[in-house]
MDAnalysis code that builds the backbone (N, CA, C; Angstrom):
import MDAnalysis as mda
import numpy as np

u = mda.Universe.empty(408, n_residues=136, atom_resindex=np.repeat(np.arange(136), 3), trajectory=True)
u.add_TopologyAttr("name", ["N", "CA", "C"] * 136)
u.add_TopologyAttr("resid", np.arange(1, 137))
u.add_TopologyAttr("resname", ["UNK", "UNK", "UNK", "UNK", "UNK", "UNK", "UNK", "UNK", "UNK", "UNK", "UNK", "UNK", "UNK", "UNK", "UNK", "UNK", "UNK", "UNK", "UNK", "UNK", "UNK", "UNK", "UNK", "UNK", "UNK", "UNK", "UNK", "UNK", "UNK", "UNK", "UNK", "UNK", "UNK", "UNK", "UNK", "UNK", "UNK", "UNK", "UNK", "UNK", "UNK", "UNK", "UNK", "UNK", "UNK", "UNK", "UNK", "UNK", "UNK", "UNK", "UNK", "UNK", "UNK", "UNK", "UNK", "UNK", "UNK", "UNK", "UNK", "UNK", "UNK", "UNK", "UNK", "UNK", "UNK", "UNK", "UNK", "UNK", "UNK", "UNK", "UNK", "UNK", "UNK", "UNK", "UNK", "UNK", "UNK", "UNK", "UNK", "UNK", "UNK", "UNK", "UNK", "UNK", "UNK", "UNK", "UNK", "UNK", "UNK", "UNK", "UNK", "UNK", "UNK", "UNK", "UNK", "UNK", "UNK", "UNK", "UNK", "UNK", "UNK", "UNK", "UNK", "UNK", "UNK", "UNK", "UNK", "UNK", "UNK", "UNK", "UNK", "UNK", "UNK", "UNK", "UNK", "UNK", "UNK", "UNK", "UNK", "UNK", "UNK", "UNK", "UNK", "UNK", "UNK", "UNK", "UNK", "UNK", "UNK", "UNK", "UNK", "UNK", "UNK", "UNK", "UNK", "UNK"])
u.atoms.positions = np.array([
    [0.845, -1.174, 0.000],
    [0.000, 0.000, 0.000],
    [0.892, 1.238, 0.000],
    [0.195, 2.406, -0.933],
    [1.301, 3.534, -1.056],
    [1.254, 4.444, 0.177],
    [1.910, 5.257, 0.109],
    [2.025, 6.188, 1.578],
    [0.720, 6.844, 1.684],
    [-0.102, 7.445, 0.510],
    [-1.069, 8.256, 0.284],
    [-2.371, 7.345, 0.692],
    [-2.311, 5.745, 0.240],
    [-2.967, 5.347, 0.609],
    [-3.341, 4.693, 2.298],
    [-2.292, 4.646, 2.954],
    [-2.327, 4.621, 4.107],
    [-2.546, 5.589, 4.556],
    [-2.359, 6.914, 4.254],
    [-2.894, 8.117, 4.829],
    [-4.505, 8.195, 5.069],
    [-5.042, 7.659, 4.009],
    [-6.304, 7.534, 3.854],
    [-7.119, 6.720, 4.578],
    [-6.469, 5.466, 4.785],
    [-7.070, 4.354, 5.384],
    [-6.922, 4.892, 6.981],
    [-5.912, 5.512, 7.201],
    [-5.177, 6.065, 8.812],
    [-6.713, 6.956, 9.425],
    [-7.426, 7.832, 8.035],
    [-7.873, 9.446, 8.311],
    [-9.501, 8.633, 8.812],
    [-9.171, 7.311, 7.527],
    [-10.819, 6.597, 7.717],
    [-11.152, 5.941, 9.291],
    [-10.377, 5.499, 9.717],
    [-9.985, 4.982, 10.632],
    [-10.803, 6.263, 12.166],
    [-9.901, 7.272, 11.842],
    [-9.790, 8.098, 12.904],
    [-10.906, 8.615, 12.837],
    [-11.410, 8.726, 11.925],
    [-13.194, 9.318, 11.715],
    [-14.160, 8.343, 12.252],
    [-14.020, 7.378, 12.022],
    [-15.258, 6.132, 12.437],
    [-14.854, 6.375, 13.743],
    [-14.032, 6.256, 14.989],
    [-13.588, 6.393, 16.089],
    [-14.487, 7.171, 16.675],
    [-14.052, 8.372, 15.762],
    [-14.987, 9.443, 16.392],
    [-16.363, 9.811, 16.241],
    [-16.381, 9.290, 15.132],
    [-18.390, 8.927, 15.301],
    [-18.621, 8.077, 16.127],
    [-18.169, 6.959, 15.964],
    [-18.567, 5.417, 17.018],
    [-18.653, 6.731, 18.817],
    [-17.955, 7.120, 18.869],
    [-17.415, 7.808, 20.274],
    [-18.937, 8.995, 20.131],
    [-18.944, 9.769, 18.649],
    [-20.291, 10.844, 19.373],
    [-21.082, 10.469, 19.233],
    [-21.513, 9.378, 18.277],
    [-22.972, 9.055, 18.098],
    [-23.530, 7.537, 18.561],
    [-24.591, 7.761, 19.291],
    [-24.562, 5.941, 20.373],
    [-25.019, 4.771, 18.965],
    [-24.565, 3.956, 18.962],
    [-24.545, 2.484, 17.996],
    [-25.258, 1.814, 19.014],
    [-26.215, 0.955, 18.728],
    [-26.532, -0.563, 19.183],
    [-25.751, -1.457, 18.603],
    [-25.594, -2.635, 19.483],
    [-25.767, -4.049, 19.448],
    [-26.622, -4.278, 18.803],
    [-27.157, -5.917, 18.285],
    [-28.121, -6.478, 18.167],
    [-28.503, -6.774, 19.752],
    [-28.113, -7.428, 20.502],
    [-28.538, -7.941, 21.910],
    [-29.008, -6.909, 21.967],
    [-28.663, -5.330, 22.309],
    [-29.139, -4.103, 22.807],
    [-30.816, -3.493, 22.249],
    [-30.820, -3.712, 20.960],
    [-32.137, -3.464, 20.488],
    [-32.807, -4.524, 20.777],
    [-32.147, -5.983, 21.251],
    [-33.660, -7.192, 21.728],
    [-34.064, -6.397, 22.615],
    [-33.084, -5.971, 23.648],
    [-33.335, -5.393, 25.008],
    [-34.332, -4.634, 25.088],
    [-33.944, -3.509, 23.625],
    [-35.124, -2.327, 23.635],
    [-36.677, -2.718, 23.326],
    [-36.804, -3.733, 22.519],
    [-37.826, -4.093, 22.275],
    [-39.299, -4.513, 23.513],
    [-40.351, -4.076, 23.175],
    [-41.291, -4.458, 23.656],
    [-41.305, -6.055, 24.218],
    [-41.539, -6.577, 25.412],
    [-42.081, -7.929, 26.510],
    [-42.283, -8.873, 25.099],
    [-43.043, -8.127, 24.897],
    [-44.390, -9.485, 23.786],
    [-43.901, -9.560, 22.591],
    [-42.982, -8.710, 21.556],
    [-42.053, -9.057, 20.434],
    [-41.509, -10.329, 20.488],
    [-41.750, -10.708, 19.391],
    [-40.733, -11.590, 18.928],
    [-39.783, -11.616, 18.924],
    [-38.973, -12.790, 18.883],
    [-37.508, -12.289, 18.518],
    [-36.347, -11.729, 18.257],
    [-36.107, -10.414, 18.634],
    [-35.887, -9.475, 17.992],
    [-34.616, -9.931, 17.262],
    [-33.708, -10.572, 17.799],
    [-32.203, -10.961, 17.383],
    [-32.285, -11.612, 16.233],
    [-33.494, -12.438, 15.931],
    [-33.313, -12.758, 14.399],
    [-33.776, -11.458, 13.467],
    [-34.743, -10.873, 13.902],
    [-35.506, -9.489, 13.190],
    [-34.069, -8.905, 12.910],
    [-33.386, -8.406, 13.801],
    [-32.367, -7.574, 13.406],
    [-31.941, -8.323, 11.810],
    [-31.236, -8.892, 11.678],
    [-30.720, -9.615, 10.763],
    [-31.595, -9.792, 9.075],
    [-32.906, -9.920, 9.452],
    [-33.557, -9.647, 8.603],
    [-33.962, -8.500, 8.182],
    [-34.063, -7.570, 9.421],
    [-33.869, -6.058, 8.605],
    [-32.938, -5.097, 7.963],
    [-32.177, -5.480, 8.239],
    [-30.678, -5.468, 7.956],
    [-30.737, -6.082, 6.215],
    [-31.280, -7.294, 5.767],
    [-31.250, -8.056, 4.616],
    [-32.636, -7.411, 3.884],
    [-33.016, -6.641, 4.530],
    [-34.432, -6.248, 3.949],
    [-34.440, -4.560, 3.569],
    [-33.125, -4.288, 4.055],
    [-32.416, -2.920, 3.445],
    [-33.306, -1.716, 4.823],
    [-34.208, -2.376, 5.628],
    [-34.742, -1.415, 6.643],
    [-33.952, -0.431, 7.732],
    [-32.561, -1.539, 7.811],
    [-31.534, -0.366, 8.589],
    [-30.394, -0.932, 7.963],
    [-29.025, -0.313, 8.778],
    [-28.094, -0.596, 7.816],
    [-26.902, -0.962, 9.243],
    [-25.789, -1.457, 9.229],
    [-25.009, -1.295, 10.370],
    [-23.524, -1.022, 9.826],
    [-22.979, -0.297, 10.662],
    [-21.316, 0.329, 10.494],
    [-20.606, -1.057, 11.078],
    [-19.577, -1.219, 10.843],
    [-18.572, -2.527, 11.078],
    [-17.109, -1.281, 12.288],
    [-17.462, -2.305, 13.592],
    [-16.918, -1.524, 14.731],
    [-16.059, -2.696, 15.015],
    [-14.771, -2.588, 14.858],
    [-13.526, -4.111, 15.554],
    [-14.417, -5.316, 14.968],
    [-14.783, -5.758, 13.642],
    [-15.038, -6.644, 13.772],
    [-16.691, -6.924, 13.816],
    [-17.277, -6.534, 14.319],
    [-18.607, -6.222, 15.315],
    [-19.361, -4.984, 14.715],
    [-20.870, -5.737, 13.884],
    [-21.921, -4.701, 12.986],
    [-22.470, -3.956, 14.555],
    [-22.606, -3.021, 14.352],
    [-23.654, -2.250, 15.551],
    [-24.447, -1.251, 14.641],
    [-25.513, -0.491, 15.394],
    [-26.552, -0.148, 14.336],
    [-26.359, 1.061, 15.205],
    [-26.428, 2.783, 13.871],
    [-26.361, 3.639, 14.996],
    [-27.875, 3.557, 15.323],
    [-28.212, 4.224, 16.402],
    [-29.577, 4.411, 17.550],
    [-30.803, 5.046, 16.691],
    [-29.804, 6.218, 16.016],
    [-31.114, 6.852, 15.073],
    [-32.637, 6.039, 14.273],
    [-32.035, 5.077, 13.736],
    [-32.787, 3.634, 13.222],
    [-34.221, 3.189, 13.888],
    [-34.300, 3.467, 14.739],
    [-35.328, 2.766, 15.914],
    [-36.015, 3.476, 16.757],
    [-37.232, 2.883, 17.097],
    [-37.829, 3.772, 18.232],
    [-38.647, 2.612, 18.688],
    [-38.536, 2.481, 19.970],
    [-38.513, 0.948, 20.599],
    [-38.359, -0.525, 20.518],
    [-37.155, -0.284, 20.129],
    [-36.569, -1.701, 19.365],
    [-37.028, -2.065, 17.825],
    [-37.690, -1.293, 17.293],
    [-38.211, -1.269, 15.887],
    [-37.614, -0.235, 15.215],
    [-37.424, -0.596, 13.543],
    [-37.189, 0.498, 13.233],
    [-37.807, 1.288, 12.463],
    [-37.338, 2.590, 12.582],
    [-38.492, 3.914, 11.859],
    [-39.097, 3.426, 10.296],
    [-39.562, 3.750, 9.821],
    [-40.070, 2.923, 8.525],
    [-39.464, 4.436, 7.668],
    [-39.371, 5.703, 7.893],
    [-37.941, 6.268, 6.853],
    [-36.985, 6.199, 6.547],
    [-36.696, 5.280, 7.315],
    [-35.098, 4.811, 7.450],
    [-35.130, 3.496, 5.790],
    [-36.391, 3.394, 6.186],
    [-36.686, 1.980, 4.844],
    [-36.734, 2.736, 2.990],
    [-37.674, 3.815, 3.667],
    [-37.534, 4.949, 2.529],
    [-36.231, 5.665, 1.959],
    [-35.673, 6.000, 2.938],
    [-34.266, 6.803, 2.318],
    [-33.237, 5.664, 1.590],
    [-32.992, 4.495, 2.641],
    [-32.142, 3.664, 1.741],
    [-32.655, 3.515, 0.787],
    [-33.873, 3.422, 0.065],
    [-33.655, 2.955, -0.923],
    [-33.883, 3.860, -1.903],
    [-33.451, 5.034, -2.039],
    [-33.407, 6.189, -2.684],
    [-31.751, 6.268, -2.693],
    [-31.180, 5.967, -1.465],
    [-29.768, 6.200, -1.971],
    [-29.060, 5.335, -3.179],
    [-27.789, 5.420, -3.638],
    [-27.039, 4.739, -4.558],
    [-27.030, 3.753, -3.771],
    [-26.235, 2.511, -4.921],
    [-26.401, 1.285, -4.422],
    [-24.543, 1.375, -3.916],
    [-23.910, 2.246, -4.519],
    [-22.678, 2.570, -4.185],
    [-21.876, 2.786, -3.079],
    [-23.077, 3.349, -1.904],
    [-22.511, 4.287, -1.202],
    [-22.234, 2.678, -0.127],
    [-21.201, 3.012, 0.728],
    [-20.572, 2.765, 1.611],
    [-22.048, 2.584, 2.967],
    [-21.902, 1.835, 4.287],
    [-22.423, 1.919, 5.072],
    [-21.974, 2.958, 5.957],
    [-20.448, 3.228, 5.819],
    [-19.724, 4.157, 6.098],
    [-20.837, 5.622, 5.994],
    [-20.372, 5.347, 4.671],
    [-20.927, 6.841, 4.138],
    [-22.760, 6.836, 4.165],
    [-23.197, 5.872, 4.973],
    [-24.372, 6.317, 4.801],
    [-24.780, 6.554, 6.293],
    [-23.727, 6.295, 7.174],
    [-24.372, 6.350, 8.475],
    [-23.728, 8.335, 8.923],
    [-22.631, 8.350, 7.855],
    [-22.374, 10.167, 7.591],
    [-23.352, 10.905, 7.219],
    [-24.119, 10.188, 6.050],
    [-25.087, 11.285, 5.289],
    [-26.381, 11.172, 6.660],
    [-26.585, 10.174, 7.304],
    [-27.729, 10.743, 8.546],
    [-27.333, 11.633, 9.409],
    [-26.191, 11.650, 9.716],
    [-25.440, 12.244, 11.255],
    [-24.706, 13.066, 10.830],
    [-24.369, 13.998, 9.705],
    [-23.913, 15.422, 9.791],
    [-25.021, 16.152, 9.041],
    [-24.682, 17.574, 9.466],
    [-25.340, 17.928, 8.665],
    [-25.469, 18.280, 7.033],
    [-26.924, 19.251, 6.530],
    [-26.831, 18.719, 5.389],
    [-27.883, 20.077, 4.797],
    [-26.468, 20.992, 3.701],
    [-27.296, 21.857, 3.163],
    [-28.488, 21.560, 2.360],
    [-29.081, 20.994, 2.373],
    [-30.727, 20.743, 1.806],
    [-31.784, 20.510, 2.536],
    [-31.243, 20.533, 3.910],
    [-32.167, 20.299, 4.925],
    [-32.285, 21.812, 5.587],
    [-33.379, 22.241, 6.442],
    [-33.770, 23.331, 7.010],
    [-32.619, 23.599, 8.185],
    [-32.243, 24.968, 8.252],
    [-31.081, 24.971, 9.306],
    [-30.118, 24.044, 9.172],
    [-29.832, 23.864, 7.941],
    [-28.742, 22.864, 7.705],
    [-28.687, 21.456, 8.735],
    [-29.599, 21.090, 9.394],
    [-29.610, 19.926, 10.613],
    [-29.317, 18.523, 9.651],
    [-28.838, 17.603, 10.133],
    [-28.682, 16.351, 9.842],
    [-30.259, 15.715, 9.825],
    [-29.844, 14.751, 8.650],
    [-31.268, 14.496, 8.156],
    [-31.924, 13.571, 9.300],
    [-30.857, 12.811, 9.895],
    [-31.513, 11.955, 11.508],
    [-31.935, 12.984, 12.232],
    [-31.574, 13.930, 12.213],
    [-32.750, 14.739, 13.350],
    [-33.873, 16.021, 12.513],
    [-34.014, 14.965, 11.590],
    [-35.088, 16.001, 10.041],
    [-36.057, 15.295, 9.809],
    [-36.228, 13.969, 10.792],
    [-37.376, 13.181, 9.832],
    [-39.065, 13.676, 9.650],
    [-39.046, 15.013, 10.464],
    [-40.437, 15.256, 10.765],
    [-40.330, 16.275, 8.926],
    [-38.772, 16.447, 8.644],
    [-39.087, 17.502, 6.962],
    [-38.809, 16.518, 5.813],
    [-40.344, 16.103, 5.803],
    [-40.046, 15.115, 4.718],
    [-39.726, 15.734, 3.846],
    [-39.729, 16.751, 3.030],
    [-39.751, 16.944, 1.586],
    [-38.267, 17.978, 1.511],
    [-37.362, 18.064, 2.701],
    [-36.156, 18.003, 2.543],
    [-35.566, 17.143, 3.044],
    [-35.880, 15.969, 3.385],
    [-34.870, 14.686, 3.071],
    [-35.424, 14.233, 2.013],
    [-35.971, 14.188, 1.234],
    [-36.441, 14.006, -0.298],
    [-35.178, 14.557, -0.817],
    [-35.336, 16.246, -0.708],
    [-34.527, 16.496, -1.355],
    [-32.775, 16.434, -1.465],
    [-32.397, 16.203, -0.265],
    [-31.271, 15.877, 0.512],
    [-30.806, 14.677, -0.349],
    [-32.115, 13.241, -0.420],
    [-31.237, 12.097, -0.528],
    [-31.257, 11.820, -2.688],
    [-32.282, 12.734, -2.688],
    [-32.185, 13.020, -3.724],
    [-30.894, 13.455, -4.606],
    [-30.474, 14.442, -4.092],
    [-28.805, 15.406, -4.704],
    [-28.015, 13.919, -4.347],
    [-28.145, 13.079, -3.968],
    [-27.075, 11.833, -3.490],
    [-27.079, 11.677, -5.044],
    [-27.890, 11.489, -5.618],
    [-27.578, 11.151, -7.560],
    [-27.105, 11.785, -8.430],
    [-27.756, 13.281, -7.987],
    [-27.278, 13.880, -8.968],
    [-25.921, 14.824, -8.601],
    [-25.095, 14.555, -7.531],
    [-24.238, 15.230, -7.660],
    [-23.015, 14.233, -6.934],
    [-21.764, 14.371, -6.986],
    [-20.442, 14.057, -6.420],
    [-20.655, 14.371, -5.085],
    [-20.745, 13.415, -4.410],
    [-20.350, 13.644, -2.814],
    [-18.885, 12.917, -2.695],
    [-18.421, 11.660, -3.238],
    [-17.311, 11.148, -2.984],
    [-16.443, 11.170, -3.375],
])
C-alpha cells in the first residue's frame, strides 16, 4: 500500500472512532433489550432487517452495531426503509451512516437528516442530490 494510501485508510480509521465515540450504535442484543415484553424475537428481526435494506449497520472491531437513530422501541423507523432505498447502491455503510449524522445543506437549518425526519420533503430532497451530484 502507497504512503497516500495509508494516509487515507489512517484518516478513515480516525473518523469512524470518532463517530462510534459521538454518536450511540446498538448491538443487536441491545435493540432485543429495547424491544417491547411481547415481540418476537428481535435478534433474528435484526438480521432480517438489515437483509431487507430497513436499517443498515457500520462494522466496529469486527462487530456490525446499528447507529440508535434507526429505531424507536426496538423497531425500526419505517424512513429509514424509505431513504435507503433512494440512496445509490454505491454508497458505503460508512458513508451512509455520515449522510444521517452530519449535517446537510438541503435540509432546514442545515440539521442532519436523523434529526429532520419530521421535513419530509427536505430529506427528499437531501437524498435526492445523493444522484445527482459528487459527494465522494
Amino acid at each position: 500500500m502507497s504512503t497516500v494510501d495509508e494516509m487515507i485508510e489512517q484518516d478513515n480509521i480516525e473518523l469512524r472512532k470518532k463517530y462510534l465515540a459521538e454518536f450511540r450504535c446498538y448491538s443487536a442484543d441491545e435493540i432485543q433489550g429495547l424491544a417491547p415484553a411481547d415481540s418476537n424475537d428481535t435478534q433474528d428481526c435484526v438480521s432480517l432487517w438489515e437483509n431487507q435494506n430497513k436499517i443498515f449497520s457500520v462494522n466496529n472491531d469486527g462487530v456490525d452495531v446499528f447507529p440508535s437513530f434507526q429505531f424507536h422501541d426496538g423497531k425500526p423507523l419505517e424512513i429509514i426503509e424509505h431513504l435507503l432505498a433512494q440512496m445509490p447502491d454505491d454508497m458505503s455503510n460508512w458513508q451512509i451512516a455520515y449522510w444521517f449524522s452530519f449535517e446537510n445543506g438541503y435540509i432546514e437549518d442545515r440539521r442532519a437528516p436523523k434529526d429532520s425526519f419530521d421535513l419530509k420533503d427536505d430529506l427528499a430532497s437531501a437524498v435526492k442530490a445523493l444522484s445527482e451530484e459528487t459527494y465522494w
